[in-house]
C-alpha positions in Angstrom: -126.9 -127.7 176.8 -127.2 -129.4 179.9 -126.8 -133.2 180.0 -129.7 -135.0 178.8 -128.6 -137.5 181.8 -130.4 -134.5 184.3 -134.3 -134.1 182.8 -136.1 -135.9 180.8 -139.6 -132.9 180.4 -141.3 -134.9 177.7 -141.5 -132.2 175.3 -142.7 -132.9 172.0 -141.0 -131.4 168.9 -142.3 -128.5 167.2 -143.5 -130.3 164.4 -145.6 -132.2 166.7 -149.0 -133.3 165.6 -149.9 -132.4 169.5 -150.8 -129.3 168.1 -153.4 -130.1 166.1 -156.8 -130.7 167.1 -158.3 -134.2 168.2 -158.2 -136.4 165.6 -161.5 -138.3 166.1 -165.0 -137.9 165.1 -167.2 -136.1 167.8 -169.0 -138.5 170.4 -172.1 -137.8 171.4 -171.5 -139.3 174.9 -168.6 -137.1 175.6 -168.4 -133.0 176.2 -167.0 -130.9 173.9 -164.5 -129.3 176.6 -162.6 -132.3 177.5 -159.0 -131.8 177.2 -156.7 -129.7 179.1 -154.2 -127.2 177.2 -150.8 -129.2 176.6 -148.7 -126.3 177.1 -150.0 -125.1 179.9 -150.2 -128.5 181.7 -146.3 -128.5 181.0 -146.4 -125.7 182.9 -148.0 -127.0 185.8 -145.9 -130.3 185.5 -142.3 -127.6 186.0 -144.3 -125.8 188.7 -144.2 -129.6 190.8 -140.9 -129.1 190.4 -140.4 -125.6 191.8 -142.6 -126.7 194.5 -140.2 -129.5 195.4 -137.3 -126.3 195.9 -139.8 -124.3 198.1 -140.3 -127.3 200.3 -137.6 -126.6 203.7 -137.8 -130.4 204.3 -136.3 -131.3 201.7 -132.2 -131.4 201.8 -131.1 -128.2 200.7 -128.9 -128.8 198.1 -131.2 -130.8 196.5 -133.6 -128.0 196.4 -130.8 -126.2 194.7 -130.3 -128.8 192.4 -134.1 -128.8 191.7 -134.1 -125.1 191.2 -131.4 -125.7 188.5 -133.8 -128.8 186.9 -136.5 -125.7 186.4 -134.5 -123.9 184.6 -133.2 -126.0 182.3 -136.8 -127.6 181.8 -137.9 -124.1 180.7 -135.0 -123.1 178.4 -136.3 -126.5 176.5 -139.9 -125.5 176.6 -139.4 -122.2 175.1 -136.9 -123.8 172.4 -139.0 -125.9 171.4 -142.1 -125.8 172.3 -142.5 -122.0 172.3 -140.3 -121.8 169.2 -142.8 -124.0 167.7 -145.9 -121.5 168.5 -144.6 -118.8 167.1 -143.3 -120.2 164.0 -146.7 -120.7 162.7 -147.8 -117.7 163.7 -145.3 -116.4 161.9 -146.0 -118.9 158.6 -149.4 -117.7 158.9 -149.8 -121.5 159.7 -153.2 -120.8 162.0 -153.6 -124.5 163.1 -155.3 -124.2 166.7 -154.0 -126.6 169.5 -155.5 -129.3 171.1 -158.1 -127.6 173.1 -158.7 -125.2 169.4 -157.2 -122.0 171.2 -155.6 -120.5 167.9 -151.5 -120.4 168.5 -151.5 -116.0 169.3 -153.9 -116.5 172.2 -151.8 -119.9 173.3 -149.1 -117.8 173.2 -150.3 -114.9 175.4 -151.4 -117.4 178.1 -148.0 -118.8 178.0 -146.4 -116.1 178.3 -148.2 -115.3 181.6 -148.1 -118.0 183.3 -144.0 -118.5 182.6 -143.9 -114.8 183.6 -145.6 -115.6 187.0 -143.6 -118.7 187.5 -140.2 -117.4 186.3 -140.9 -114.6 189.2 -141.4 -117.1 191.5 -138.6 -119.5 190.4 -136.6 -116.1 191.3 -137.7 -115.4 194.6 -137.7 -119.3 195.5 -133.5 -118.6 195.3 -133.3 -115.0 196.5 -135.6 -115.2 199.7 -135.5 -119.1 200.5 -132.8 -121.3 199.3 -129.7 -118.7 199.2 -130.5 -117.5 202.7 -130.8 -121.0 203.9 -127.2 -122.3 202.2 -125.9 -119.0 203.8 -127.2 -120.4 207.2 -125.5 -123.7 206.5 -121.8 -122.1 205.8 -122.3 -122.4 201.9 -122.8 -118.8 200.9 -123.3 -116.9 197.1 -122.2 -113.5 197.8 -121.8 -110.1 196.3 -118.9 -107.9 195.4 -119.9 -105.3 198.1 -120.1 -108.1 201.0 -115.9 -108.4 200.3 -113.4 -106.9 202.2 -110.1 -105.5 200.3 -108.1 -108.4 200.4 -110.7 -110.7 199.0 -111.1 -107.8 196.4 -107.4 -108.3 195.9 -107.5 -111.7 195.3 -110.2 -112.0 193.1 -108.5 -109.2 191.0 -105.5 -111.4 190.5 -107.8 -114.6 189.8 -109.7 -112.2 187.1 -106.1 -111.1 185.7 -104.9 -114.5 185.1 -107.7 -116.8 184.7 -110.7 -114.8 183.1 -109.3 -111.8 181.3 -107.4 -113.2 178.5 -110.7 -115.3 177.1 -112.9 -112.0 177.3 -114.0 -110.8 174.3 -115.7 -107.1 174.6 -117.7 -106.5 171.3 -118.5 -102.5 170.5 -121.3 -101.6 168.3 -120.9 -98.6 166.6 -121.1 -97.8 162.9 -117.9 -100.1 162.0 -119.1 -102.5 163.9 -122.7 -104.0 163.7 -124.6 -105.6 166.4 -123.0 -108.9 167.5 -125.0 -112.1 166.9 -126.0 -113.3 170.7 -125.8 -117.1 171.1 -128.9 -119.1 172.5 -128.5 -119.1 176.6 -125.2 -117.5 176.5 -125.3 -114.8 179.6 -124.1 -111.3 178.6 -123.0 -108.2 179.7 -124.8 -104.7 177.9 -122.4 -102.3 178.5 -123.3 -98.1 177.9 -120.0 -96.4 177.9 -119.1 -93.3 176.9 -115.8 -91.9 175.2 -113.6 -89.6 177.3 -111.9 -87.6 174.2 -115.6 -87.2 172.4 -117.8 -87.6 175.1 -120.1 -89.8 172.7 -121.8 -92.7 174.7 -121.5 -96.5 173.0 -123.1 -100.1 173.5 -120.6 -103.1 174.0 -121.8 -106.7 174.3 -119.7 -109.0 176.5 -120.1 -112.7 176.6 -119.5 -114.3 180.2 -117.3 -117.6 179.3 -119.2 -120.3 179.1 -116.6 -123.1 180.1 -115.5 -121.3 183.4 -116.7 -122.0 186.7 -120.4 -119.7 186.7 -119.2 -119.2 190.7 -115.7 -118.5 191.8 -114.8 -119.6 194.7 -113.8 -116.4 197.9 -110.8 -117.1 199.2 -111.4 -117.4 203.4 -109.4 -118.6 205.9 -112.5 -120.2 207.5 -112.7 -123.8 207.0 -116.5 -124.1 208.1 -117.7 -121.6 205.7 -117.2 -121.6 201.5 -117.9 -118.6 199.4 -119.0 -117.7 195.9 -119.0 -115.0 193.5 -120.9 -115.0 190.2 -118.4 -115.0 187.6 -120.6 -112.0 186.0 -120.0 -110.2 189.2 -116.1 -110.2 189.2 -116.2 -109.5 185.2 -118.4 -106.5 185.9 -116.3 -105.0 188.8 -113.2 -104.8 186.3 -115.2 -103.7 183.3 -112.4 -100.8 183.5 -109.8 -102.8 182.3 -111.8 -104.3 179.4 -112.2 -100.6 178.2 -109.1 -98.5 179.0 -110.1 -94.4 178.3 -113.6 -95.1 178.6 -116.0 -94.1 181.1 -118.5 -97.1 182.0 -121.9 -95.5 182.7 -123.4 -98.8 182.9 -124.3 -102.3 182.8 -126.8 -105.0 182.9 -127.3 -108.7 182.8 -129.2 -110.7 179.9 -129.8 -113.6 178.4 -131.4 -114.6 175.1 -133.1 -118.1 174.5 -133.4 -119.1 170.5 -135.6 -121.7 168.4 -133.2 -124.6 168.8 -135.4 -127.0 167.3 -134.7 -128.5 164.2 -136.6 -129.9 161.0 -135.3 -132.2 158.4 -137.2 -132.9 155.0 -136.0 -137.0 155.4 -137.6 -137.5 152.1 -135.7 -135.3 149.9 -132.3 -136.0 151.4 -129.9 -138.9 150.3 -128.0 -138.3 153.6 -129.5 -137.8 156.8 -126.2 -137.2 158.6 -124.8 -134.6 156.5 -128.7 -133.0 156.8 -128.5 -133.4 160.5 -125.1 -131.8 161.0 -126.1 -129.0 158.2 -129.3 -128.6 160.8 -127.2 -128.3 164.0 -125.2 -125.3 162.4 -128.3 -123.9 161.2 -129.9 -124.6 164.8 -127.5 -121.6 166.1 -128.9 -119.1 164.1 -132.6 -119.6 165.0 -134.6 -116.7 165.6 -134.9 -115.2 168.9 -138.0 -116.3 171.2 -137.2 -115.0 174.7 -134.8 -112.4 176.6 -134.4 -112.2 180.0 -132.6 -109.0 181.6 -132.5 -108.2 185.7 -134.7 -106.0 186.7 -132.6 -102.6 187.2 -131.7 -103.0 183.1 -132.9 -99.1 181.8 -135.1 -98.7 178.9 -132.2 -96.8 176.3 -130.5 -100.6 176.9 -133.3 -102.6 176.7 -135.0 -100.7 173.8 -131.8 -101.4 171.6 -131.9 -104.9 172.7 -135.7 -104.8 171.6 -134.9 -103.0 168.4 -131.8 -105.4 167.7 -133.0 -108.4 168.5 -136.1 -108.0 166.7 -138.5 -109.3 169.9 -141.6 -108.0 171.4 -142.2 -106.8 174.7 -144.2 -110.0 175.6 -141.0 -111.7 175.2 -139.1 -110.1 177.5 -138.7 -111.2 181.2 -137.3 -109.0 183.4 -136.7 -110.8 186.3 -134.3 -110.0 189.9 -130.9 -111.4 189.3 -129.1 -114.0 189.1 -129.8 -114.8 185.5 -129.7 -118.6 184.4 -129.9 -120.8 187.5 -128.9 -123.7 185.8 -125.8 -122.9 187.1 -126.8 -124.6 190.6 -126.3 -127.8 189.0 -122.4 -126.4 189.6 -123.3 -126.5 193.1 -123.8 -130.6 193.6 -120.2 -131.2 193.5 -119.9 -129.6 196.8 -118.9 -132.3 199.3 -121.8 -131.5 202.0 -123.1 -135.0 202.1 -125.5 -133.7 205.2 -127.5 -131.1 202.7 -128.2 -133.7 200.1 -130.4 -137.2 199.7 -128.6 -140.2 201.9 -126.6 -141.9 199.7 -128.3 -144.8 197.6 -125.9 -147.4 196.1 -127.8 -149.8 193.8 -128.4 -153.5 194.1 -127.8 -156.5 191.9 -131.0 -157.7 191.3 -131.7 -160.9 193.2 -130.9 -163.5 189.6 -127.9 -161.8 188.9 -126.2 -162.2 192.4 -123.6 -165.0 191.6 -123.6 -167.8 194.2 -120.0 -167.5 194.7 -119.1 -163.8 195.3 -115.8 -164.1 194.0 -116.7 -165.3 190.7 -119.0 -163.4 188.1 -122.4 -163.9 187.3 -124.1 -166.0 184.3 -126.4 -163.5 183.2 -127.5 -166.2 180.7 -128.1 -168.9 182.9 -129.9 -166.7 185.4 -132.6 -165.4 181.7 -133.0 -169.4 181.1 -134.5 -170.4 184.6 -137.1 -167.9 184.5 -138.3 -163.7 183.3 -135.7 -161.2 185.1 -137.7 -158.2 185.6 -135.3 -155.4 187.0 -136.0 -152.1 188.7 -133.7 -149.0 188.0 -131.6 -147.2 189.9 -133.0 -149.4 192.8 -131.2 -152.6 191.4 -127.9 -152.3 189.5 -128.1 -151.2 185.8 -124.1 -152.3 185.4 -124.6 -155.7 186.9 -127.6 -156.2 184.9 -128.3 -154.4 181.7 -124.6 -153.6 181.3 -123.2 -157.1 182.2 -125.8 -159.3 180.1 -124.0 -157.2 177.3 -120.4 -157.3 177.7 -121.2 -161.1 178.4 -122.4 -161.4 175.1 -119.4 -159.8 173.6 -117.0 -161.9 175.1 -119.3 -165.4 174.8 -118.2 -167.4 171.6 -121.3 -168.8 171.5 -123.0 -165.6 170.7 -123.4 -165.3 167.7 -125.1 -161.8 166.7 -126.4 -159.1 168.9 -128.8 -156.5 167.4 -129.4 -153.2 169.6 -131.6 -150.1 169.7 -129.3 -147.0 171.2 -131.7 -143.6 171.7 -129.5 -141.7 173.7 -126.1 -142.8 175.3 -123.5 -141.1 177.5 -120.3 -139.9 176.5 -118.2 -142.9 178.0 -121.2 -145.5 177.5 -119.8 -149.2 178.0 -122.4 -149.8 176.4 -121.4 -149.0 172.8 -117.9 -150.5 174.2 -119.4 -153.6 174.8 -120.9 -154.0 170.9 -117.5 -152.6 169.5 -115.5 -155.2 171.6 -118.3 -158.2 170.1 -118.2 -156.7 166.4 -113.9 -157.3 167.1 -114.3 -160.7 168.5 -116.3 -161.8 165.1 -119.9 -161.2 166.1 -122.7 -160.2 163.8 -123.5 -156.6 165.6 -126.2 -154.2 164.6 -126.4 -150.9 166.3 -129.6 -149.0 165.5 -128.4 -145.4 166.5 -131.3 -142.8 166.6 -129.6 -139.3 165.3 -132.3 -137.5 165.4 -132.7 -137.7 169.5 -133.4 -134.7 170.2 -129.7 -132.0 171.4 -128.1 -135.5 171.8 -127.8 -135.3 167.6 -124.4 -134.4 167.8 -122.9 -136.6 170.4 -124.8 -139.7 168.8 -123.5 -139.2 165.1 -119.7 -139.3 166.6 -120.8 -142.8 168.7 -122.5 -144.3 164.9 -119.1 -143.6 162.8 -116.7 -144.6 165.8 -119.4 -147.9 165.7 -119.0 -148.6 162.0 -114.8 -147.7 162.3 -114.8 -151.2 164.8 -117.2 -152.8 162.2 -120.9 -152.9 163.2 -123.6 -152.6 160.9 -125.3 -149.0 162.3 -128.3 -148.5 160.8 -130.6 -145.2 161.2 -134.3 -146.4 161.5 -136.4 -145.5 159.6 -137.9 -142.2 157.2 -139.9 -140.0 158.8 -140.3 -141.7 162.2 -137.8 -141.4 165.2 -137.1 -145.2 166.7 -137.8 -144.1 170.8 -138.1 -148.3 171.7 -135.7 -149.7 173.9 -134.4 -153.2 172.9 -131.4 -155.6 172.9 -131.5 -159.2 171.1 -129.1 -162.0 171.7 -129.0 -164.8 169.3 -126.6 -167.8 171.1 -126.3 -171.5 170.1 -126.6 -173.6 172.6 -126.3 -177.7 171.5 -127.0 -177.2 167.9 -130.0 -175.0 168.7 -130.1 -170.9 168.8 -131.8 -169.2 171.2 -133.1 -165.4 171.5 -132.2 -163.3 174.9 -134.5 -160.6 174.8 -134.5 -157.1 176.8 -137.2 -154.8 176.6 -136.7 -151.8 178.8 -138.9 -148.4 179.7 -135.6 -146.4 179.9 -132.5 -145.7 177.7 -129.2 -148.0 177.7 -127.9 -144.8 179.3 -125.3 -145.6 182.4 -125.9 -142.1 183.9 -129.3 -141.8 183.3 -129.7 -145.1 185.0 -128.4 -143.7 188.4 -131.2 -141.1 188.3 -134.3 -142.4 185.8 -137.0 -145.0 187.4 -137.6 -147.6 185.1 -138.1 -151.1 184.5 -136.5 -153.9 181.9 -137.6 -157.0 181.2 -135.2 -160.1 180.5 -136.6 -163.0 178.8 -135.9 -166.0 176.7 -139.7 -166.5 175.7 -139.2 -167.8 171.9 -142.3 -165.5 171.5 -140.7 -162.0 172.4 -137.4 -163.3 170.2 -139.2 -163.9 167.4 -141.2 -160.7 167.7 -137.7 -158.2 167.6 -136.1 -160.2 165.4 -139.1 -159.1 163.4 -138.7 -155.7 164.5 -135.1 -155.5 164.0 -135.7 -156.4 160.2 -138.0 -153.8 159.9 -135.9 -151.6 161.2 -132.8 -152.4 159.4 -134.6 -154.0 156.0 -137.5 -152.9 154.4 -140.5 -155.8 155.7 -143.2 -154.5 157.2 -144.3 -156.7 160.2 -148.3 -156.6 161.0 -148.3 -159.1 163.5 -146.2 -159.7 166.8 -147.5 -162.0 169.7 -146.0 -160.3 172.8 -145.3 -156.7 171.5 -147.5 -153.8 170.7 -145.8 -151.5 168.7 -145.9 -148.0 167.3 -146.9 -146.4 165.1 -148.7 -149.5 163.0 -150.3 -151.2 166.2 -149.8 -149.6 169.5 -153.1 -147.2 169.5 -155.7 -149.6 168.3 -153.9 -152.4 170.5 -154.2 -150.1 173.5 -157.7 -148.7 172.8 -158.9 -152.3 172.1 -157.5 -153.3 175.8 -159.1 -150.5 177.3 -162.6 -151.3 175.4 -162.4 -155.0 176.9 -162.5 -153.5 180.2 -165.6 -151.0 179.7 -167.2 -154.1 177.8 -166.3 -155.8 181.2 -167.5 -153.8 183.3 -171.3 -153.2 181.4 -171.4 -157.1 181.7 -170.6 -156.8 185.7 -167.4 -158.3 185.3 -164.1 -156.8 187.3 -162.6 -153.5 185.3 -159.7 -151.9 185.8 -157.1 -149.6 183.6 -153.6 -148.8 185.3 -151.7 -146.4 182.9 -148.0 -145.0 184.0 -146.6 -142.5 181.7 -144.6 -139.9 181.6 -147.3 -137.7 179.3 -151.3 -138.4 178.7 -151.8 -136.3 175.2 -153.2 -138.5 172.8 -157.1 -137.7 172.3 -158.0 -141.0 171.0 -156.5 -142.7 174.1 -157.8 -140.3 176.3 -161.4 -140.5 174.5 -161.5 -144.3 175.6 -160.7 -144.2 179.2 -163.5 -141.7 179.1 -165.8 -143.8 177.5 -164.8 -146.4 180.2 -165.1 -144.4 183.3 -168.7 -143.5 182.0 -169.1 -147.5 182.1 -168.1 -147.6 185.6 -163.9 -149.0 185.0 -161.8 -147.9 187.9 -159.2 -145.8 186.1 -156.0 -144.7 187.2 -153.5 -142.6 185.8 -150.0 -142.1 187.2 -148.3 -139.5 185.3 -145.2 -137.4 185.9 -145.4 -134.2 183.3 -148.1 -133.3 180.8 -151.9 -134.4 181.2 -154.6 -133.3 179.4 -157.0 -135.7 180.2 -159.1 -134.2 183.1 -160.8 -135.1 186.2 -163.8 -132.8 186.6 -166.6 -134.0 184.1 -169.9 -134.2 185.9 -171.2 -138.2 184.8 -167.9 -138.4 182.4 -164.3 -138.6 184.7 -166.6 -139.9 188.4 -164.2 -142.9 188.0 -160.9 -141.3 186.9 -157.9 -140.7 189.5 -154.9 -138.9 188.4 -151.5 -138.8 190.3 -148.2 -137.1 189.6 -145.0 -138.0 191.7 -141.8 -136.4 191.7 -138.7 -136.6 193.5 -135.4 -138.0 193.9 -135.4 -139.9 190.8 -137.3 -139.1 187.8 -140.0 -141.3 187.3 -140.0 -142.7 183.8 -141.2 -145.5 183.4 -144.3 -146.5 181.5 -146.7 -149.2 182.7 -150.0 -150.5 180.9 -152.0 -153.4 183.1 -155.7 -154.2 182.7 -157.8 -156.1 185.0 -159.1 -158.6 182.2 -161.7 -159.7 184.6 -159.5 -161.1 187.5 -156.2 -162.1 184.9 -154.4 -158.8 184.4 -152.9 -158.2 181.3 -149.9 -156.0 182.1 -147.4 -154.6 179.3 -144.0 -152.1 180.0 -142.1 -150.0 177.2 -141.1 -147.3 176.0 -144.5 -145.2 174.6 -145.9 -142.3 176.6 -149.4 -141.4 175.2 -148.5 -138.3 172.7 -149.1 -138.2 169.0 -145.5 -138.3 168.3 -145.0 -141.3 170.1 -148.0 -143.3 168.7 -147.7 -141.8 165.5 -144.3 -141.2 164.3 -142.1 -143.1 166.5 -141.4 -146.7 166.2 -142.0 -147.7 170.2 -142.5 -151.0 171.6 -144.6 -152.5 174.6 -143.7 -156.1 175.9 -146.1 -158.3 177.8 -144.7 -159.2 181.1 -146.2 -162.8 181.7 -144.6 -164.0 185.0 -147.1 -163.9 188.0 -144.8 -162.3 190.3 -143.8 -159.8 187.8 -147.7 -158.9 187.3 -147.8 -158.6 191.3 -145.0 -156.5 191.8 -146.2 -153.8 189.6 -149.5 -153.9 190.4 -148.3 -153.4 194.3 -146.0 -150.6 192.8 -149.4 -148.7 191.6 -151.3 -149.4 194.8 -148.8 -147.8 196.6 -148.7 -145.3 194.0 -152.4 -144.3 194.2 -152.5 -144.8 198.3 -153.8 -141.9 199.9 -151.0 -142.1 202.4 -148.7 -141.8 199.8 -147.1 -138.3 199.0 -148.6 -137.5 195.5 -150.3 -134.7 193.5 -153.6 -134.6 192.7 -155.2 -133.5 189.4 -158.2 -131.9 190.2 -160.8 -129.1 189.4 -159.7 -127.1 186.6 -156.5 -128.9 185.8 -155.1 -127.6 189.0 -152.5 -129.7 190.6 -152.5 -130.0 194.5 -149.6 -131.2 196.5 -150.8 -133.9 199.6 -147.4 -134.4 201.5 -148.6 -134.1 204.7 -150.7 -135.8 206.8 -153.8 -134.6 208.9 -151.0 -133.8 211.4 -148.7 -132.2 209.7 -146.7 -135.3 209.4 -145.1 -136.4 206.1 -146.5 -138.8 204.3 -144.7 -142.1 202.7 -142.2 -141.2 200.0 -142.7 -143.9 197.3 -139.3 -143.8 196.3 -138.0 -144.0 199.9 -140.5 -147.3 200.6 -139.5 -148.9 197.1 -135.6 -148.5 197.9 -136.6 -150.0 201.6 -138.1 -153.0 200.1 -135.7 -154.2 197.3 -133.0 -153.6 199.9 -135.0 -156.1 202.2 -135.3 -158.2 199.7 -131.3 -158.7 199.5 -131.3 -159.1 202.8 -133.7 -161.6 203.3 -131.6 -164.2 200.7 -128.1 -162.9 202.1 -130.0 -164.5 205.7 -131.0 -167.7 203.6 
C-alpha cells in the first residue's frame, strides 16, 4: 500500500451504515430528493484532483505527483468501497444507498463514471504530463526509442539486478492458475512450445520492491531517462522461457476486496483476530482488472474465466498500468518543477526568548490557549516538543494519549516509551483497527507495552478517530491538566503535508473533560456529560444539530444566524436535514468540504441560503471546523469528526470549544477567505456538479488559500522578530 502519510480520501468502511438509507422520519418541509449519491460524489471529489494534474500552471512534477494521488485514491475506493457494493449484492443483502438506488444499479453507475475518468486519468499522462516532463529533460521512454548500446546496458542491468527475483508461473494441467495478488502488475504471457507446437499461458509478477522506472544510462547531464521496469522485463521474456516461442504479451493488474470485518464481540483477542484478518485480507475476491488496451480476447477471456469477474469489471485502458508509480518520481532533484519550498514555523508561544536555549512548552500553555496551524507552524516544535518535554519533566507525572495512525519512525511513540522508562504513569490508546495501517500499529502497541505503558485498544465495536494528549503535572502541591485537542493525527509525516489545527490549553474544564474520556476509554464509565467537548458517538449529533437549531431559531426571531462547517466529508442525513431546515429559515450556511458531499445546493425555497466550497491543493485540507454565529458571540468548536455515519455513530471522536477571542477570529477570517469569491475554489452546484473558479474575469489566477495563509503566519514571525 501506499503510505497513509500521502491521502487521506475519507472513505468509509464497507460495513458502513452510509449505505443505508436516511435514518430520520420524513419532513414535510423538505423534498424527497435531497441527497446526492455518496459514491458518486467520491467520484467527483478524485476528479478535483485529476483536474489539479490537467492544470499546465501548476509545477509539473506536482501534477505528476497528483496523478499518482488519483490512483491510489481509486485503488481504495474500489477496495473498499466497491468491494463493499458488491458484497451485498452477492449476500443477497439488497439494502439501497443513501439516495435508495438499490446496490446493482449503484454499481453500474460506478462503473461508468470510473471507466470515463480512469480514461481520462490515462490520457492526462500520455498526451499532457509525459510530453511536458519530456520537454523539461525528464523523459519516460520506450524500448524502441533506445539505441543498441542503451539496449546493452539495460540487458546487463536486467541480468544482474532483475532476473534472479523473477518468478515465471506456467499454467498448464500440472500447474493451476496462480493466485494474482491485489495491485500487483503482471505480465500474461501466450507462448507456444517449439518441440509440440502447443501454445501456453504464463503469469509473471513485475517485482514489487524494485525501482517501477529504471533509470537510461546517457551521457547527457541535462536530460534523465526512464524505462518501465515492465518494459525491460518484457524485452527479455526469451530468457525467462528458453525453447519457447513468445507469441505474446500483455499488461494487467487486478484490484481485490481488501477490507476487512471483525466480529469484536465474539472474539477474546482482537489482535490475533486482526492479524488472522490481514492474512485473510489477501485472499479477497477480485473486484476490478485493468489490462492495456492491445490485450487480445483468447488472454483476456482466460483472465475473465479465471478470475471469475465480469466484463463490467474490466478496464481496459492505454498503458502505463498503475500510475502510482509517479509518486517514484518526487525524489527527483528538479526543485524548479515542484512547489517552492515551505519550511514550517514555530508558532509564535513556542519561540524561546533566548534562541539558544529550548522552549518551555509548559510555561508558554499556562499564559494563555496555543492554537497552532499545521504544516504552516512547526508540528516538531510544538506537538512533538510539548511531548518529549513531558517525558523528560519529573514533575510530570502521567501522560495519557490517543495514537490513530503514526509513522514508522514516530518520535512520538519515542517520546511516551522514554516517559514510561523515566517512571511515568503512560497510557497509549493505540487504535488497530485504522484502517491498512492495522499492521504497522499492532508492532508500535507491543514494542509500547515491552518499555512498559499501559496500551489499551478502545473500545467494542467503535473505532477511537479523536485526537488527544493529557498531561497531568504537579506544580506547588497542586496538579494541573495540559490538554491537546487536535483535527489531525500525531503523525510527523502527515504533519508536513495534512492542514489542521490543535488546540493547547490548561482550561481545568477541557482537563477534566479527557480525563473523563480517557477513563472511558481505558475503564468501563460511561461519561454523559463534558463541559467543553462534544463527543461521538453518545453526544456529538444531537449537540451539533441542537447548535445548528439555535441558529434557525435565531434567525425566525431576526437575530444574526450563521453555520460555518469544515469537513472533510458532509454524509450524515440528520445533520444535513438541519442545515436544511435552517437555510429554509433564512441562516447563512456555509460548507467547506474537501471530498464527499451529499448535501446539495439546488432546492428551489430549500438550499437559497446554502454555499458549498471544495479546495484542494498543496496540502490536504483536513481539518474540521464547527462555528455558529450565536447571535453576534460565535460559538466555534475543532476536532476530529467529519459528518459520516461512521464517525458520529461508531467512532469515539471529540470536538473541543476554542474559547480565546483571537482564536475565534482567526478561524472565522480563515473561512472568509475560504468562501471569498476571489479565492480559487470549487463550487457545488446544479446537479451535484462541481465547477473549478481559478481564474479571474481575465484570465488571471485567483488567490491560492494556502499560498495567502503560508504568507501571513510567515509575516506574523516577522513582525515579532522586528519587535
Amino acid at each position: 500500500m501506499i503510505d497513509s502519510a500521502i491521502v487521506d480520501t475519507g472513505i468509509g468502511d464497507a460495513e458502513d451504515d452510509d449505505f443505508d438509507a436516511a435514518v430520520e422520519a420524513p419532513d414535510a418541509q423538505l423534498p424527497e430528493n435531497r441527497y446526492l449519491d455518496r459514491e458518486l460524489s467520491w467520484l467527483a471529489f478524485n476528479q478535483r484532483v485529476l483536474e489539479l494534474a490537467e492544470d499546465a500552471t501548476l509545477p509539473l512534477l506536482e501534477r505528476a505527483n497528483f496523478l499518482a494521488i488519483f490512483a491510489s485514491n481509486l485503488d481504495e475506493f474500489f477496495m473498499v468501497r466497491v468491494a463493499g457494493l458488491k458484497r451485498r449484492i452477492v449476500t443477497g443483502l439488497a439494502v439501497p444507498t443513501n439516495v435508495g438506488v438499490a446496490p446493482a444499479e449503484a454499481l453500474a453507475a460506478i462503473s461508468a463514471e470510473a471507466h470515463a475518468l480512469q480514461l481520462r486519468h490515462a490520457k492526462a499522462w500520455n498526451d499532457q504530463v509525459r510530453p511536458a516532463l519530456a520537454d523539461s529533460g525528464i523523459e519516460v521512454v520506450s524500448w524502441d526509442a533506445l539505441n543498441q548500446s542503451e539496449r546493452t546496458a539495460l540487458y546487463d542491468y536486467f541480468h544482474a539486478k532483475v532476473f534472479p527475483v523473477l518468478m515465471p508461473l506456467a499454467v498448464d494441467p500440472a500447474h493451476p492458475f496462480p493466485y494474482i495478488s491485489g495491485l500487483s502488475l503482471n505480465l500474461a504471457i501466450r507462448i507456444r512450445n517449439a518441440r509440440t507446437g502447443r501454445q501456453e499461458f504464463a503469469r509473471l509478477k513485475v517485482p514489487p520492491m524494485m525501482p517501477r522506472y529504471v533509470e537510461v544510462p546517457d551521457a547527457d547531464s541535462q536530460r534523465m531517462r526512464f524505462l518501465p521496469l515492465e518494459e525491460l522485463i518484457a524485452q527479455h521474456l526469451e530468457d525467462l522461457f528458453p525453447g519457447m516461442e513468445v507469441l505474446d504479451h500483455h499488461t494487467f493488474r487486478l484490484t481485490r476486496n481488501e477490507d476487512m470485518v471483525i466480529e469484536e464481540d465474539e472474539t477474546e483477542n482482537l489482535i490475533q483476530a486482526l492479524e488472522a484478518e490481514l492474512l485473510r485480507r489477501r485472499f479477497g475476491p477480485p473486484i476490478r482488472l485493468e489490462i492495456t488496451d492491445d490485450m487480445d480476447d483468447v488472454t483476456l477471456d482466460l483472465l475473465i474465466k479465471e478470475l471469475d469477474i465480469t466484463e463490467q469489471e474490466v478496464y481496459r485502458l492505454p498503458g502505463p498500468l498503475d500510475l502510482r508509480a509517479l509518486f517514484a518520481l518526487s525524489g527527483l532533484k528538479r526543485p524548479e518543477l515542484r512547489y517552492a519550498p515551505h519550511v514550517p514555523t514555530t508558532a509564535l508561544p513556542f519561540q524561546p526568548v533566548d534562541q539558544e536555549a529550548r522552549a518551555d512548552i509548559f510555561a508558554a500553555i499556562r499564559k494563555a490557549d496555543v492554537l497552532v496551524h499545521h504544516p504552516y507552524e512547526s508540528f516538531a516544535t510544538s506537538v512533538q516538543a510539548f511531548l518529549e518535554q513531558a517525558a523528560r519533566d519529573p514533575h510530570v507525572l502521567a501522560i495519557k494519549q490517543t495514537l490513530y495512525r503514526t509513522s514508522g519512525d514516530s518520535p512520538i511513540v519515542q517520546a511516551l516509551i522514554d516517559a514510561a522508562e523515566a517512571g511515568k504513569q503512560v497510557l497509549a490508546l493505540v487504535e488497530i483497527k485504522a484502517r491498512f495501517d492495522e499492521a504497522n500499529n499492532i508492532v508500535w502497541a507491543r514494542k509500547l507495552e515491552k518499555a512498559g505503558v499501559h496500551v489499551v485498544y478502545g473500545l467494542v465495536g467503535l473505532k477511537t478517530h479523536s485526537k488527544l494528549a493529557l498531561v497531568i503535572r504537579e506544580e506547588k502541591g497542586e496538579l494541573r491538566h495540559y490538554s491537546h485537542v487536535g483535527t489531525g493525527n500525531y503523525n510527523p509525516k502527515t504533519s508536513r503535508l495534512y492542514e489542521d489545527f490543535g488546540l493547547f490549553t490548561t482550561d481545568p474544564l477541557v482537563g477534566r473533560d479527557l480525563t473523563r474520556l480517557f477513563n472511558e476509554l481505558s475503564g468501563y464509565a460511561i461519561e454523559k456529560k463534558f463541559k467543553r467537548l462534544l463527543v461521538a458517538p453518545l453526544h456529538l449529533r444531537k449537540g451539533l444539530i441542537r447548535l445548528i437549531d439555535r441558529e434557525r431559531r435565531n434567525a425566525q426571531a431576526g437575530k444574526p444566524a450563521r453555520v460555518r462547517i469544515k469537513v472533510n466529508s458532509m454524509v450524515d442525513e440528520q445533520i444535513i436535514d438541519a442545515l436544511y431546515r435552517a437555510s429554509i429559515a433564512g441562516v447563512k450556511v456555509e460548507v467547506w468540504v474537501r471530498g464527499i458531499c451529499s448535501l446539495r445546493t439546488d432546492l428551489p425555497g430549500v438550499t437559497d441560503n446554502i454555499t458549498v466550497r471544495s479546495i484542494l491543493g498543496r496540502y490536504l485540507e483536513h481539518s474540521r471546523i464547527f462555528a455558529f454565529e450565536n447571535d453576534g458571540d460565535p460559538e466555534v468548536y475543532i476536532g476530529s469528526a467529519d459528518m459520516m455515519h461512521r464517525n458520529l455513530d461508531r467512532r469515539v471522536e471529540a470536538l473541543v470549544r476554542v474559547a480565546a477571542p483571537k482564536h475565534v477570529s482567526e478561524l472565522l477570517n480563515l473561512f472568509e477567505l475560504a468562501m471569498d469569491e476571489r479565492v480559487s475554489s470549487w463550487h457545488l452546484g446544479e446537479g451535484g456538479v462541481w465547477t473549478r473558479h481559478s481564474l479571474d474575469e481575465k484570465g488571471k489566477p485567483l488567490v491560492d488559500l494556502q499560498d495567502r495563509r503560508m504568507s501571513a503566519v510567515k509575516r506574523r514571525r516577522q513582525a515579532r522578530a522586528i519587535r
